[in-house]
NUMI-390395 format. One record per residue: x, y negated, z of N, C-alpha, C, O in turn; residue number from 0. Coordinates in nm, 4 decimals. Example, Ala and Ser with C-alpha at 12.3 -4.5 7.8 and 13.67 -1.06 7.14 Angstrom:
BEGIN
+----------+----------+----------+----------+----------+----------+----------+----------+----------+----------+----------+----------+-----+
!     n.c1 !     n.c2 !     n.c3 !    ca.c1 !    ca.c2 !    ca.c3 !     c.c1 !     c.c2 !     c.c3 !     o.c1 !     o.c2 !     o.c3 !   k !
+----------+----------+----------+----------+----------+----------+----------+----------+----------+----------+----------+----------+-----+
!   1.3190 !   0.5690 !   0.7800 !   1.2300 !   0.4500 !   0.7800 !   1.3200 !   0.3300 !   0.7800 !   1.4236 !   0.3319 !   0.8465 !   0 !
!   1.2850 !   0.2250 !   0.7080 !   1.3670 !   0.1060 !   0.7140 !   1.2900 !  -0.0030 !   0.7870 !   1.3409 !  -0.1138 !   0.8039 !   1 !
+----------+----------+----------+----------+----------+----------+----------+----------+----------+----------+----------+----------+-----+
//
This chain:
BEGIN
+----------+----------+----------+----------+----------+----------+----------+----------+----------+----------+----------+----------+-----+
!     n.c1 !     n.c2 !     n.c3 !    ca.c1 !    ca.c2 !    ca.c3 !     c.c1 !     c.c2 !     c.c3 !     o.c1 !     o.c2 !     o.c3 !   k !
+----------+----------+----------+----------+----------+----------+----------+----------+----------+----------+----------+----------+-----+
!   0.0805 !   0.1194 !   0.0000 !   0.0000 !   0.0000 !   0.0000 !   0.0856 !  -0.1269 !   0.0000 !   0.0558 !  -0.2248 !  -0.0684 !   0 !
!   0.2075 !  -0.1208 !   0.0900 !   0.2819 !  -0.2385 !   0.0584 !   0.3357 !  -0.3034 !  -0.0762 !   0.3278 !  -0.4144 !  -0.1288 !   1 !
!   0.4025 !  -0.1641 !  -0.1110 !   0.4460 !  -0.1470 !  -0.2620 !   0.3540 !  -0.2464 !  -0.3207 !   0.3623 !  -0.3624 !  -0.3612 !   2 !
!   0.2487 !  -0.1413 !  -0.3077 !   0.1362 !  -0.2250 !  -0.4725 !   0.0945 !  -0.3617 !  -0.4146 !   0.0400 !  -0.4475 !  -0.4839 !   3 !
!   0.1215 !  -0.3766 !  -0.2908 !   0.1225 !  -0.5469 !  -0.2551 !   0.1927 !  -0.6369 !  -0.2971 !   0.1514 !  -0.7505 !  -0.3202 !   4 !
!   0.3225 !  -0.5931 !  -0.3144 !   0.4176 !  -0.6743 !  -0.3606 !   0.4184 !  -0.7121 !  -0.5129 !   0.4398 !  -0.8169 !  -0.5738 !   5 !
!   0.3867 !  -0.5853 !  -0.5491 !   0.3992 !  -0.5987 !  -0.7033 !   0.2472 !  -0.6726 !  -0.7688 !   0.2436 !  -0.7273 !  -0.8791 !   6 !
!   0.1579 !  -0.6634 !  -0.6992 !   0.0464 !  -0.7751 !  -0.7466 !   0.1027 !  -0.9148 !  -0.6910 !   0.0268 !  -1.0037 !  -0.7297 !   7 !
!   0.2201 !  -0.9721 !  -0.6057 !   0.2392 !  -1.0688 !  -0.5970 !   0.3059 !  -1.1310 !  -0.6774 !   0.2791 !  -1.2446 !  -0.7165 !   8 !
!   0.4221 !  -1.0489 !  -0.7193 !   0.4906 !  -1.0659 !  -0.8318 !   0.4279 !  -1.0976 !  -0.9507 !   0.4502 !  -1.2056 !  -1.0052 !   9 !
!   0.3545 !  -1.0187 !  -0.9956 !   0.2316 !  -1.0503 !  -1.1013 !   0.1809 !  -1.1628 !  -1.1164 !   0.1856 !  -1.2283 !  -1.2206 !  10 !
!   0.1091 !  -1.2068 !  -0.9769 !   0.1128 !  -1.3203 !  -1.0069 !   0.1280 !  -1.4109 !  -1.0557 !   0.0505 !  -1.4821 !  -1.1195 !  11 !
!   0.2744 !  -1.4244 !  -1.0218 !   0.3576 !  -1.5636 !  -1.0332 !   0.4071 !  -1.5363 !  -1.1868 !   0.4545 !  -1.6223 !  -1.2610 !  12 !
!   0.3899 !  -1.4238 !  -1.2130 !   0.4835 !  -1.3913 !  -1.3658 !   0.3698 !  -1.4495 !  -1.4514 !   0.3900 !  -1.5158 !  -1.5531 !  13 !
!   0.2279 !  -1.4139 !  -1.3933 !   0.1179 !  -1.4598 !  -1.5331 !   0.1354 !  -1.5775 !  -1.5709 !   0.1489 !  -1.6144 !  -1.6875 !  14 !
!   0.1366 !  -1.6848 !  -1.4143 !   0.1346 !  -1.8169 !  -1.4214 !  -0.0297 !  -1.8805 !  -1.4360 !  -0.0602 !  -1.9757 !  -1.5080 !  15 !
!  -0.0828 !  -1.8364 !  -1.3870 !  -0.2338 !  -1.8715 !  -1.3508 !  -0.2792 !  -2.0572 !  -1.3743 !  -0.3759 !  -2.1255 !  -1.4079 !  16 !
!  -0.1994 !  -2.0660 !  -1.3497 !  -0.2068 !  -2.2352 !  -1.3267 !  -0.2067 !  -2.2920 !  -1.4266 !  -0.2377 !  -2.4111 !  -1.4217 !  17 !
!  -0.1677 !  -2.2238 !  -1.5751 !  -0.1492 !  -2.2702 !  -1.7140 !  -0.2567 !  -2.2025 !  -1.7479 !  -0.3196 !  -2.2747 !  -1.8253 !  18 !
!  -0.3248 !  -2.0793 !  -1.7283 !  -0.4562 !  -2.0499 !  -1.8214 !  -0.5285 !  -2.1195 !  -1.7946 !  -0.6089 !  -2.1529 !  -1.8816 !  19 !
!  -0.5387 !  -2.1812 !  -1.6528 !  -0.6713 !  -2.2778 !  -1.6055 !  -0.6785 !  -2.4288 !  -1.6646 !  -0.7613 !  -2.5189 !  -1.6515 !  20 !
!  -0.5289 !  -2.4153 !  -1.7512 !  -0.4913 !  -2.5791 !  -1.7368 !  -0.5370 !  -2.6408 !  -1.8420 !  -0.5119 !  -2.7607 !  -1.8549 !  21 !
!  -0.6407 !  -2.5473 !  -1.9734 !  -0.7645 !  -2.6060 !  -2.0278 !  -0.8496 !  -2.4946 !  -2.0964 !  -0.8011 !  -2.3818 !  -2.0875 !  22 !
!  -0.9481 !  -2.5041 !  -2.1520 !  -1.0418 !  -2.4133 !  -2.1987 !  -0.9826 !  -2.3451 !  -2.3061 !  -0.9940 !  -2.2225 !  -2.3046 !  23 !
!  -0.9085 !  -2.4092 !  -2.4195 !  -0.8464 !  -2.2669 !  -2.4949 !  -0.7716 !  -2.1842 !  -2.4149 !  -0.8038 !  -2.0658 !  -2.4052 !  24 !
!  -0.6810 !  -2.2262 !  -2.3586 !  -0.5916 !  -2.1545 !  -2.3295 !  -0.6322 !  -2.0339 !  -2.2359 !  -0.5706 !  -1.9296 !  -2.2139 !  25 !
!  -0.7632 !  -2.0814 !  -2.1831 !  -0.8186 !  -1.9335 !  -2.0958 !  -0.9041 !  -1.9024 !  -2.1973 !  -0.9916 !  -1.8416 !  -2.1357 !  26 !
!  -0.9358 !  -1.9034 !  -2.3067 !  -0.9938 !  -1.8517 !  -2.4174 !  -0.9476 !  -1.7371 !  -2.4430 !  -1.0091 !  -1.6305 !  -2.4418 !  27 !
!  -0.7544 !  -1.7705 !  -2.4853 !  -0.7338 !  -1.7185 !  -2.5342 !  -0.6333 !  -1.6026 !  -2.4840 !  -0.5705 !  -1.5152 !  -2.5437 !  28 !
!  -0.6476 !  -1.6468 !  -2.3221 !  -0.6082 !  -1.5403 !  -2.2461 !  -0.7551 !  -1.4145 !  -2.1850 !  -0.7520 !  -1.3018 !  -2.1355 !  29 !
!  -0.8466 !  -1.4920 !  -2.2157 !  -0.9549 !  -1.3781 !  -2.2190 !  -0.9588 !  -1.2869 !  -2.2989 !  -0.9828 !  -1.1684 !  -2.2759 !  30 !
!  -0.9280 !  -1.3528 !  -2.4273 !  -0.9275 !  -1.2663 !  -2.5727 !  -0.8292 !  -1.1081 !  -2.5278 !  -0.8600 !  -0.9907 !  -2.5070 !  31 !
!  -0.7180 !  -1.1770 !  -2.5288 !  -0.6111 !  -1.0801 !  -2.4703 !  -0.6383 !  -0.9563 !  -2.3871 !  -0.6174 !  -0.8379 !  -2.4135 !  32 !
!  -0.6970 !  -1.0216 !  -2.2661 !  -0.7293 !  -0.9494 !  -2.1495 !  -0.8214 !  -0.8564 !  -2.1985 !  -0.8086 !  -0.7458 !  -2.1459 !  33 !
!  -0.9189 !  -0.8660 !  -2.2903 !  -1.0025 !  -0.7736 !  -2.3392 !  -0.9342 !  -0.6244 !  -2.4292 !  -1.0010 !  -0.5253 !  -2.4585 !  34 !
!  -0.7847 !  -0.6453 !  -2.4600 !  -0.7420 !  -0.5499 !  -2.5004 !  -0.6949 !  -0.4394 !  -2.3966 !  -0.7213 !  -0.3193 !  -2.4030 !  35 !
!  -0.6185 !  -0.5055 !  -2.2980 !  -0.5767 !  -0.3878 !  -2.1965 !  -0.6806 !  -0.3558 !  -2.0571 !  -0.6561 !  -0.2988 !  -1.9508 !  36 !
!  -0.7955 !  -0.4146 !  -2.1060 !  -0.8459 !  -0.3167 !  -2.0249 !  -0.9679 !  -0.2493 !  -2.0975 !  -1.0616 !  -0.1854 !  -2.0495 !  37 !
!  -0.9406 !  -0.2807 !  -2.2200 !  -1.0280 !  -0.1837 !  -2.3276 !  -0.9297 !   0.0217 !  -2.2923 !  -0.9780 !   0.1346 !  -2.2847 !  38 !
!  -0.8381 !  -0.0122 !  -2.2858 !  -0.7412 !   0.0857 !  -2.2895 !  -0.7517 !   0.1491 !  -2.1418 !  -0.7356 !   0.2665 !  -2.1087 !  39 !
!  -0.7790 !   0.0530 !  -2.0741 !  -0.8360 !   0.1539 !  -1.9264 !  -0.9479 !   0.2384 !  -1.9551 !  -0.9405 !   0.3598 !  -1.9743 !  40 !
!  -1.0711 !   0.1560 !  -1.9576 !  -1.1656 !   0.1729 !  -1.9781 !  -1.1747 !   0.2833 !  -2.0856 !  -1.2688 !   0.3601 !  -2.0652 !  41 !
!  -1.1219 !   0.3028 !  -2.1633 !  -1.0591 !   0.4292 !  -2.2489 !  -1.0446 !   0.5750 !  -2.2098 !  -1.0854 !   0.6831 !  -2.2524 !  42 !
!  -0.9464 !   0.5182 !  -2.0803 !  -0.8785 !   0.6704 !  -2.0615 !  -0.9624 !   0.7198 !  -1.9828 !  -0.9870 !   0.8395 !  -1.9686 !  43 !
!  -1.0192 !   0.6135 !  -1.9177 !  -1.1118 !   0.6466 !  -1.7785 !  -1.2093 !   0.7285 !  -1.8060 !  -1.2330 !   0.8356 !  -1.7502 !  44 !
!  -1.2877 !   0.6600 !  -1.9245 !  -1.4234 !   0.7719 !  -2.0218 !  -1.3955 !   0.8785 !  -2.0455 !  -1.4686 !   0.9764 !  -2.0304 !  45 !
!  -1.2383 !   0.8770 !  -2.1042 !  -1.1867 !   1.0280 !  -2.1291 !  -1.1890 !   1.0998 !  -2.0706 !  -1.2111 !   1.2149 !  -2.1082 !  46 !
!  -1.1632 !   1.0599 !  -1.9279 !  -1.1197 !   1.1536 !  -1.8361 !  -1.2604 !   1.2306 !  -1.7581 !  -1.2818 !   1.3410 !  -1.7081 !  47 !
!  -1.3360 !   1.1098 !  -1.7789 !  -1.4610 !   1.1597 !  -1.7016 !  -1.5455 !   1.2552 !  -1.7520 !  -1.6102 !   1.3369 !  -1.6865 !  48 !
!  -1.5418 !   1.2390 !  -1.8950 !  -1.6493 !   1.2951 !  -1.9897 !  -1.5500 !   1.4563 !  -2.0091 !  -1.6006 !   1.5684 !  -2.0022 !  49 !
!  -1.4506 !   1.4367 !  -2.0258 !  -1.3650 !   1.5045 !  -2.1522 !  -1.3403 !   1.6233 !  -2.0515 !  -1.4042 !   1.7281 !  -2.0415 !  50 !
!  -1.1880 !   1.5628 !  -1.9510 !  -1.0991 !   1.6523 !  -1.8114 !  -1.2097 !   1.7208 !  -1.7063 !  -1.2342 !   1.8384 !  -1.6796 !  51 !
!  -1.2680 !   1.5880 !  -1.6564 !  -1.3555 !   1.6383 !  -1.5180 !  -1.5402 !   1.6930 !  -1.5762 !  -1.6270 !   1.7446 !  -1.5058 !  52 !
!  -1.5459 !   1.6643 !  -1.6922 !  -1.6963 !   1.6749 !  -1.7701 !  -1.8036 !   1.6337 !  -1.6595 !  -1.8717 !   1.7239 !  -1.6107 !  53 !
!  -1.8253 !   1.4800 !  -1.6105 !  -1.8988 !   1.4538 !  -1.5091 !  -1.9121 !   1.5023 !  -1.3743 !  -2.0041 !   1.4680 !  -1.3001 !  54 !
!  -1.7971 !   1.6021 !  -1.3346 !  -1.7948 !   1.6548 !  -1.2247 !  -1.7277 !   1.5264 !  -1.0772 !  -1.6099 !   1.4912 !  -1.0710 !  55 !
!  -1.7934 !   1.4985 !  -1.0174 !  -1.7263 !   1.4216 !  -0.9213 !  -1.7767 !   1.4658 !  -0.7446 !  -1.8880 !   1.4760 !  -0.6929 !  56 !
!  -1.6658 !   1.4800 !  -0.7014 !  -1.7373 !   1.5447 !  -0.5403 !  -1.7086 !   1.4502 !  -0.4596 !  -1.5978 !   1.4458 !  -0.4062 !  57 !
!  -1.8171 !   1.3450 !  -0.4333 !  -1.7855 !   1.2608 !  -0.3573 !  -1.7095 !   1.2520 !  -0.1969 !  -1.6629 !   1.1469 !  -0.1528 !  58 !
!  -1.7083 !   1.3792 !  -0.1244 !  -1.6432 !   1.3623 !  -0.0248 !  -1.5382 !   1.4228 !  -0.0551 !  -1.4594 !   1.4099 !   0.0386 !  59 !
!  -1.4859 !   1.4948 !  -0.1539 !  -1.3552 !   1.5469 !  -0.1418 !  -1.2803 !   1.3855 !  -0.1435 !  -1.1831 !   1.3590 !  -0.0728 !  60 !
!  -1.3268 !   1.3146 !  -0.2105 !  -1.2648 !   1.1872 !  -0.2892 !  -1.2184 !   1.1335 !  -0.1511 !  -1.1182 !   1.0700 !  -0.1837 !  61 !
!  -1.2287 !   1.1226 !  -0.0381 !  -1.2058 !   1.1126 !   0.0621 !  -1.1297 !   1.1726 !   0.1816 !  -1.0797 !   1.1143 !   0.2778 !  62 !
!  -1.1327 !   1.2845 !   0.1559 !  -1.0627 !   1.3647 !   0.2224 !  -0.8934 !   1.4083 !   0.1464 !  -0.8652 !   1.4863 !   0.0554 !  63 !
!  -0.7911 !   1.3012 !   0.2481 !  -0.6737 !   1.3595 !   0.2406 !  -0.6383 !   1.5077 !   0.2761 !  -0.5180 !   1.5226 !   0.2542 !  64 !
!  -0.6644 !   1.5607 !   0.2972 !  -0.6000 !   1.6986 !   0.3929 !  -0.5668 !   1.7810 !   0.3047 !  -0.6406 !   1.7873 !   0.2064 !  65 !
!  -0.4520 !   1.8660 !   0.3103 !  -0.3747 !   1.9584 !   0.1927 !  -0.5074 !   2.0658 !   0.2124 !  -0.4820 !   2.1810 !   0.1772 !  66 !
!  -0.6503 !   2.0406 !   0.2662 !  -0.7750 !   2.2109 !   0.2273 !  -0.8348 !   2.1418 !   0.1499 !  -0.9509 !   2.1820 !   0.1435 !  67 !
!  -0.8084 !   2.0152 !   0.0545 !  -0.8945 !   1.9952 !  -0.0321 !  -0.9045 !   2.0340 !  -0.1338 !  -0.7915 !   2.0445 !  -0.1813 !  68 !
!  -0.9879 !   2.0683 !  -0.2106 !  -0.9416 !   2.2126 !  -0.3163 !  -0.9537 !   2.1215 !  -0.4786 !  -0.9048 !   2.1614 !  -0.5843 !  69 !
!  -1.0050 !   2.0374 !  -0.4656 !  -1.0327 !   1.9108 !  -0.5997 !  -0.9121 !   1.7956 !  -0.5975 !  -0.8303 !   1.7698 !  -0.6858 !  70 !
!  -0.9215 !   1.7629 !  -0.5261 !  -0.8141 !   1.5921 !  -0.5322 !  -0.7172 !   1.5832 !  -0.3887 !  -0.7123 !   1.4856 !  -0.3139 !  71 !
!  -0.6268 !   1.7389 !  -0.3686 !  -0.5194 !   1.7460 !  -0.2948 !  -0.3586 !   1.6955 !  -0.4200 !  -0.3454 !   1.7422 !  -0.5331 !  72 !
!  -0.2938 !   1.6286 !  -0.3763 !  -0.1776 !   1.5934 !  -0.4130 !  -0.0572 !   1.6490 !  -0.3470 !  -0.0455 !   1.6547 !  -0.2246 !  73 !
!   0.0384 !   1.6928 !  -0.4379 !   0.1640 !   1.7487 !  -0.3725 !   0.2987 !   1.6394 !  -0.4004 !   0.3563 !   1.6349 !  -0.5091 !  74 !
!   0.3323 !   1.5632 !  -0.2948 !   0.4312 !   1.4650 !  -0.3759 !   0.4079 !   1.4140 !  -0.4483 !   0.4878 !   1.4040 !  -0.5414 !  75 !
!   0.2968 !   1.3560 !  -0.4516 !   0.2697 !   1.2880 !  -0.5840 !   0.1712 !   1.3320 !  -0.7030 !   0.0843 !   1.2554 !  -0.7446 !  76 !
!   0.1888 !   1.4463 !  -0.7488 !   0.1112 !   1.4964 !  -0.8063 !   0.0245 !   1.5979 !  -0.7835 !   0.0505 !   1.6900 !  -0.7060 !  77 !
!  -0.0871 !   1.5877 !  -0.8511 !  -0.2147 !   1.6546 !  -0.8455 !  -0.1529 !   1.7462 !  -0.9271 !  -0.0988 !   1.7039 !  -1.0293 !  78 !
!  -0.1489 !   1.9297 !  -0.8875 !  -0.1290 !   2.0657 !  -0.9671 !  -0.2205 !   2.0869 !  -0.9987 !  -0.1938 !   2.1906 !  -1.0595 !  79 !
!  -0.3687 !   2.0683 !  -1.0164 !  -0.4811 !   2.1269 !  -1.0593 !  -0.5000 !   2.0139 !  -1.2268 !  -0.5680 !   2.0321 !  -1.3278 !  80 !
!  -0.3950 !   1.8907 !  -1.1834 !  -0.4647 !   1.8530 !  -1.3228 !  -0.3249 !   1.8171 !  -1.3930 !  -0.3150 !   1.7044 !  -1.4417 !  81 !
!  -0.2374 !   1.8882 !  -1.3997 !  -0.1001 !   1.8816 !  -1.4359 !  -0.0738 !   1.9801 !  -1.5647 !  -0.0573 !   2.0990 !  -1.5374 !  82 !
!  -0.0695 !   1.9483 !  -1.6760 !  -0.0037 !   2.0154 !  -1.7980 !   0.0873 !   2.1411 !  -1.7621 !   0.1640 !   2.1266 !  -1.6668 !  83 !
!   0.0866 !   2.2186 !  -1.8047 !   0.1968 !   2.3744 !  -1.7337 !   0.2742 !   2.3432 !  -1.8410 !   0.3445 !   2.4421 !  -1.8620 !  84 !
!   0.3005 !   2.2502 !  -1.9268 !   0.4892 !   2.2447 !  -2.0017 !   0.5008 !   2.1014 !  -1.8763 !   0.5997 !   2.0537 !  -1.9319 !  85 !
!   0.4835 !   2.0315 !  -1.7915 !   0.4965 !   1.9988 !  -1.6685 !   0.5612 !   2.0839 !  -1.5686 !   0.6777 !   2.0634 !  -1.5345 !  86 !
!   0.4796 !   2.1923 !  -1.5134 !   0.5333 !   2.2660 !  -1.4294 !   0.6443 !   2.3531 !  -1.4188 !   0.7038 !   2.3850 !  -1.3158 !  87 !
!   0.6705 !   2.3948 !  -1.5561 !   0.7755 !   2.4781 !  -1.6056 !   0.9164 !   2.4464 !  -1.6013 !   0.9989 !   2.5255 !  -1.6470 !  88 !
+----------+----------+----------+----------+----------+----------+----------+----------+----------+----------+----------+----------+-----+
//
């Protein structure tokens, strides 16, 4: 949590916020933009939902850290149930 604290601070200051606001094109045309990368979320996310998990979602596993979770346990980092086997190999 710190991590990804820092690095949205950094972000920040790298966008420079203070210049998109600093007239109407220019947040025009940083909207324009913005509509591409999170077209590409919004992408993978569908994929994943429809395609990997096919609408399956268990709302309390989603919650439960504990290595007996049998859906969304992580080992170091990665999830083995949704890991490619030329990955594991």
């Amino acid at each position: 949590m710190p991590r990804g604290q820092f690095i949205v601070l950094v972000l920040a200051w790298v966008t420079c916020p203070w210049t998109i606001l600093s007239s109407a094109n220019s947040f025009i045309t940083f909207l324009a933009g913005y509509g591409m990368f999170t077209a590409a979320v919004v992408g993978v996310m569908t994929a994943d939902y429809y395609l990997v998990s096919r609408g399956n979602m268990f709302i309390r596993h989603l919650y439960d850290g504990s290595s007996h979770n049998p859906h969304y346990h992580y080992f170091h980092g990665v999830n083995v149930q949704g890991t490619p086997l030329e990955f594991l190999e």
